[in-house]
N, C-alpha and C positions, 0 to 999 in steps of 0.2 A: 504494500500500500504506500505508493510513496506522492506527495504532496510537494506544491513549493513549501518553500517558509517563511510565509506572511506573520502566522500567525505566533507559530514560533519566535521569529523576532520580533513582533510585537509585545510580546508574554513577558519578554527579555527586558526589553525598556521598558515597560509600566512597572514593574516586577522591581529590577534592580537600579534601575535607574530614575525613575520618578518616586516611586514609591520609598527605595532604597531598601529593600527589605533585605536580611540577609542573607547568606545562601543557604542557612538553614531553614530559614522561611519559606524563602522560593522555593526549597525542595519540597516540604511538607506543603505548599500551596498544588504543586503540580501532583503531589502522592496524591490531595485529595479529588484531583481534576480527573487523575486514570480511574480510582476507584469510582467516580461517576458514573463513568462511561463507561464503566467494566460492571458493572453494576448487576447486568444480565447475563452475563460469562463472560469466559475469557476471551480477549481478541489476540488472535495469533498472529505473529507479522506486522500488527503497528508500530508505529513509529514515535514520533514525539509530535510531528506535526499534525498527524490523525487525531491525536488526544483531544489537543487544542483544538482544532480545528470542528470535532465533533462537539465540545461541550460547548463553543464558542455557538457555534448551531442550534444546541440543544435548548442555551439561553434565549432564544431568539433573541440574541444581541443587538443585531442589524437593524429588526425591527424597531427594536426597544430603544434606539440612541445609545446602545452603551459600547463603552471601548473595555479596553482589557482593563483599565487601572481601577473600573466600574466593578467588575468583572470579582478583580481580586480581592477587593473593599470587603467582597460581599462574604468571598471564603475567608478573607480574615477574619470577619466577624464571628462564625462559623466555625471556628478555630479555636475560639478565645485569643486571638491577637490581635484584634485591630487597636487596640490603645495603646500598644507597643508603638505602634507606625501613624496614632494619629497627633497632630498638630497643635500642641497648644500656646 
């Protein structure tokens, strides 16, 4: 299954570079983006950008106005991290 990588790099800069989060973040942000999507078995042969690119989908993102850094707010939340990364 192979993809460009849009979304991939997009995930990268909202992730690590706007949001700053850190790679342990990013990682556990993207654990919980596969387990989504893996949700209903296993995918054999995905890649990284299938991941993204399916939950990115699955959000109706596109619809909805949201970008990845929307996106990721929301798994932070989700997480119990987002007060780590937010702003005051």
């Amino acid at each position: 299954m192979k993809h460009d990588k849009r979304n991939t790099i997009l995930f990268n800069i909202a992730g690590l570079t706007l949001i700053k989060l850190s790679f342990e973040d990013h990682g556990k942000v993207y654990k919980h983006i596969v387990d989504d999507v893996s949700k209903y078995g296993e995918i054999k042969g995905a890649d990284r950008e299938y991941f993204l690119t399916e939950y990115y989908e699955d959000q109706m993102a596109e619809h909805f106005g949201l970008n990845w850094v929307d996106l990721i707010s929301v798994i932070l939340t989700e997480l119990n991290l987002a007060e780590k990364y937010t702003k005051k």
